[in-house]
C-alpha positions as CSV (number, residue, x, y, z in Angstrom):
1,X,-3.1,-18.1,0.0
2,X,0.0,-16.2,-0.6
3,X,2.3,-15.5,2.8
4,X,2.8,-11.7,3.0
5,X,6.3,-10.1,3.0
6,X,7.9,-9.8,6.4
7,X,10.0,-6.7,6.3
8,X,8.2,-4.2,4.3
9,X,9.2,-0.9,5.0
10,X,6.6,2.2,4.7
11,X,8.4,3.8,2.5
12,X,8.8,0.5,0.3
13,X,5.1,0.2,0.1
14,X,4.5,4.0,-1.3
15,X,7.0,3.5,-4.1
16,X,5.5,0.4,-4.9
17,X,2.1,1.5,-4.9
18,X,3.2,4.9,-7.2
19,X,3.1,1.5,-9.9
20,X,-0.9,1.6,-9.4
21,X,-1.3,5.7,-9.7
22,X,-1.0,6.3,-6.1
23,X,1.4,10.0,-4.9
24,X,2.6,10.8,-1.9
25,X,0.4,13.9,-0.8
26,X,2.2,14.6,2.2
27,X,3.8,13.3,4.8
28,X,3.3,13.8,8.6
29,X,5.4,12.3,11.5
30,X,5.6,8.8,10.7
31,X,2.5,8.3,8.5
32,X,2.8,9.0,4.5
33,X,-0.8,9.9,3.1
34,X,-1.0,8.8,-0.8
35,X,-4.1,9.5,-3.2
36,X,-5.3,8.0,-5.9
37,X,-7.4,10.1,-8.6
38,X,-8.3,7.6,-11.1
39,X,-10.4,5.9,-11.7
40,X,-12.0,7.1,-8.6
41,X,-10.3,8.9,-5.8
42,X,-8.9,6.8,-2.8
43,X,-7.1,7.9,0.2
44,X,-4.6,5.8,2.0
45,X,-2.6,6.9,5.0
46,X,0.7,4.0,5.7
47,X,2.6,4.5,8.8
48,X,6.5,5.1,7.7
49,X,7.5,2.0,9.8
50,X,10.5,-0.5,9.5
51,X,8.5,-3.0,9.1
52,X,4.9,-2.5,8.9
53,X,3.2,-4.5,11.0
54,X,1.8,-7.9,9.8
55,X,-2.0,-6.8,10.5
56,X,-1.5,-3.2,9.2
57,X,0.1,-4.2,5.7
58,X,-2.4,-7.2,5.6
59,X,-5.2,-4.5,6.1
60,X,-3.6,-2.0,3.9
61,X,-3.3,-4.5,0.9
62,X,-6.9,-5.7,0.9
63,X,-8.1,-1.9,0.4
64,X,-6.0,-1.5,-1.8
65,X,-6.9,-4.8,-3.8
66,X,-10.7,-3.8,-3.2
67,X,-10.2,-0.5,-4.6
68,X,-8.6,-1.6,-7.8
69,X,-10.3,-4.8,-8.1
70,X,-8.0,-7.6,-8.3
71,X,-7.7,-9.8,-5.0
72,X,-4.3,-9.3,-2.9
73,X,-2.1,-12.1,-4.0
74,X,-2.8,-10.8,-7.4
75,X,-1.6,-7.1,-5.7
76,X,1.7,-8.6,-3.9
77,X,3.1,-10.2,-7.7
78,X,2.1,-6.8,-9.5
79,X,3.6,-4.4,-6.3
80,X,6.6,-7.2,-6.4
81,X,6.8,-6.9,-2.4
């Protein structure tokens, strides 16, 4: 099992999830809300944190891998985090 990055930023994440078709929507207070539209629409909401917490990102990257269907140490090589 691959270790999960320790100081990912929320704003880190979003840009590195724009590489899988995900946009920032909009941004409120410290969350960022991002959408993906293909193949089928997913919403994600990341809180703009320096650094996201251990069980958020960990929660946040197995959606994520779910919704594109590769499992998450396949997602933390392609996001490069």
């Amino acid at each position: 099992m691959t270790r999960l990055p320790r100081d990912v930023t929320g704003a880190a994440l979003a840009r590195a999830l724009g590489k899988l078709g995900y946009v920032v929507v909009r941004q409120t207070g410290s969350h960022i809300r991002l959408t993906r539209e293909s193949p089928s629409e997913h919403h994600l909401t990341i809180p703009n944190h320096d650094p996201i917490k251990i069980g958020t990102l960990s929660a946040i990257l197995r959606d994520v891998a779910g919704q594109v269907g590769i499992s998450r140490e396949q997602l933390i090589e392609t996001l490069s985090l």
